[in-house]
Each structure stands twice: as C-alpha cells, then as structure tokens.
C-alpha positions in Angstrom: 3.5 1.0 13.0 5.9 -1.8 12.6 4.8 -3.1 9.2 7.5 -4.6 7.2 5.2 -7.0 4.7 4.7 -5.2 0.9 0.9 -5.8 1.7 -0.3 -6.1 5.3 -3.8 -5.5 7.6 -3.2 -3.2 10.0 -5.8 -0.7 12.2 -5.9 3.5 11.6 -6.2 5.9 14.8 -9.4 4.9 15.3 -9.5 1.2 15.6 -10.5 0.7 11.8 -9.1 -2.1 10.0 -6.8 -0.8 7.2 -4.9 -2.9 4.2 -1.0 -0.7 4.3 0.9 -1.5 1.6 4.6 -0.4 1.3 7.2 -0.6 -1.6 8.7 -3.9 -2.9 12.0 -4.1 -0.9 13.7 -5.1 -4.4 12.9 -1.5 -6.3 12.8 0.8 -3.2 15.2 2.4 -3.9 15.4 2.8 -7.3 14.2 6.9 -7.7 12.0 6.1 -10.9 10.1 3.3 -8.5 9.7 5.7 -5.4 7.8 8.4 -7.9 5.3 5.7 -9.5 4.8 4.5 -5.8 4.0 8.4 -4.7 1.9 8.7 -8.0 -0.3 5.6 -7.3 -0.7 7.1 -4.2 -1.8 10.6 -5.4 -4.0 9.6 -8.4 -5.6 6.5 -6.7 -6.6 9.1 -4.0 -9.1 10.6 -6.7 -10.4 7.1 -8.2 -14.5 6.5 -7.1 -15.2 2.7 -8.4 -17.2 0.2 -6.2 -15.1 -2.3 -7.7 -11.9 -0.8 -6.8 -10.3 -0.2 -2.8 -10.4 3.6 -1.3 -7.2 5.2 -1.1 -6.7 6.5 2.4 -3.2 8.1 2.3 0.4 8.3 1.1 2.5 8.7 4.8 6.2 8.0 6.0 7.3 6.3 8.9 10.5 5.2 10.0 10.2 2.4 7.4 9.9 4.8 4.3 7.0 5.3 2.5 3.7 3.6 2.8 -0.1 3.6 1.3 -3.0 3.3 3.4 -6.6 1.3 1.6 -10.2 1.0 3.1 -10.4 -2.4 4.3 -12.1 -5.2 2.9 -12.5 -9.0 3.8 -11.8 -9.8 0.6 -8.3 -11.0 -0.9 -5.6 -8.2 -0.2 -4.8 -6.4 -3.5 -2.6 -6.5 -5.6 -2.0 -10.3 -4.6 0.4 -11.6 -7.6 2.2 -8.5 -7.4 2.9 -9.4 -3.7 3.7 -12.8 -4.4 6.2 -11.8 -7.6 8.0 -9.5 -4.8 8.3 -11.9 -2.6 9.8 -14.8 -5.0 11.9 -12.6 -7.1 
C-alpha cells in the first residue's frame, strides 16, 4: 500500500474503506515518538466510544509503521494535528 500522507483513505483486503494514518515524517524517527505511535496504537485498540473511530491495527510496510481506523465520511481525524505536520 503506497501511502505516504500522515492521514490518508485507503481500502483493507476486502474492499472496505479504511482512514491509515502513519507517523509525522518530522518525529519518525525520534525512538520516544515511535513508542507513543505503537502505544496509541495498542491502547486505542481497546477504546469502545460511538463518538470516537475503531482502531483496526498497528502494521508495517515498507514505509514503516502505520495505524489502520474504521472509516467514516466524516472529517479525517486528527485534522490539526495533520495540518501542524504538514506546516511545521
């Protein structure tokens, strides 16, 4: 999956529409920011709120590291945080 975008749409195995979102190319590879990545990953796995997106999985490609969401029409998450990435 050739995702290169902190916070993209992208489709599972089965066709499903997914939100994948992958470490901000600024901290990635600071060790500190790979764990809380990994622990987002691992807690938010757990989390059952109808206000918040399911956590799918934490999976590596030849990328790095990546976090998979149930997908929802709605505005992708974690949008500032995107956007401060992306600027700064």
């Amino acid at each position: 999956m050739k995702v290169t975008e902190p916070i993209s749409i992208g489709t599972n195995n089965e066709g499903k529409k997914i939100f994948i979102k992958r470490p901000c190319k600024k901290f990635a590879d600071i060790a500190a920011y790979q764990e809380a990545f990994a622990a987002e990953a691992t807690q938010g796995m757990g989390w059952a709120h109808p206000n918040l997106l399911n956590y799918i999985s934490l999976q590596k490609d030849e990328q790095g590291w990546y976090i998979t969401f149930e997908y929802t029409p709605a505005a992708p998450p974690q949008q500032s945080i995107v956007r401060w990435c992306v600027t700064n």
